[in-house]
N, C-alpha and C positions, 0 to 999 in steps of 0.2 A: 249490712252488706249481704245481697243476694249469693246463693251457691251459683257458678255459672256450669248448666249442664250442657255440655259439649255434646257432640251429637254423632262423635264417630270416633271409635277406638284409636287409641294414640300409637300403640303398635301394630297392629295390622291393616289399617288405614282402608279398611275394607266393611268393618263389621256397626252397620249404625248402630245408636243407642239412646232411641226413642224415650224422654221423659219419665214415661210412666212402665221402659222395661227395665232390668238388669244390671245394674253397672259399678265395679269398683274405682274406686277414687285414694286420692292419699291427703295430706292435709295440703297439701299446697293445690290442689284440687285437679293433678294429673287424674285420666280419665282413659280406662281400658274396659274391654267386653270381659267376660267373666272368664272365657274359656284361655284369653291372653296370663289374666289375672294368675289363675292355676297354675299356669305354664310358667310363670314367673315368680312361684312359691307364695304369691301375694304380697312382693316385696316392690314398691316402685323403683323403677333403675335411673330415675331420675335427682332423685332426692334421698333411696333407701329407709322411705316411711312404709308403714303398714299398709295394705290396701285393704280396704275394706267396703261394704255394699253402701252406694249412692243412698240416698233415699231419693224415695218416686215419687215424682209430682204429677197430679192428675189432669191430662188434657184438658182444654176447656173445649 
């Protein structure tokens, strides 16, 4: 099963997040910008997993 990279922060609904930039995630693959991420100790408020850095996939 592919990781599905969502393409725009889940709390600030403002901040995209291009593939190949930036992006914490948690295990159920909640998906915020880094600067949210910070802001929210790195704890998803969804599920209360760790967030931690996506891995980047390279454009084609």
């Amino acid at each position: 099963m592919a990781l599905e990279m969502r393409t725009l922060c889940e709390r600030c609904e403002k901040t995209t997040l291009p593939a190949d930039g930036p992006a914490r995630i948690c295990t159920y693959e909640c998906t915020f910008c880094v600067a949210c991420s910070e802001a929210m100790d790195d704890v998803c408020p969804n599920c209360g997993g760790e967030l931690v850095p996506r891995p980047r996939r390279v454009t084609a």
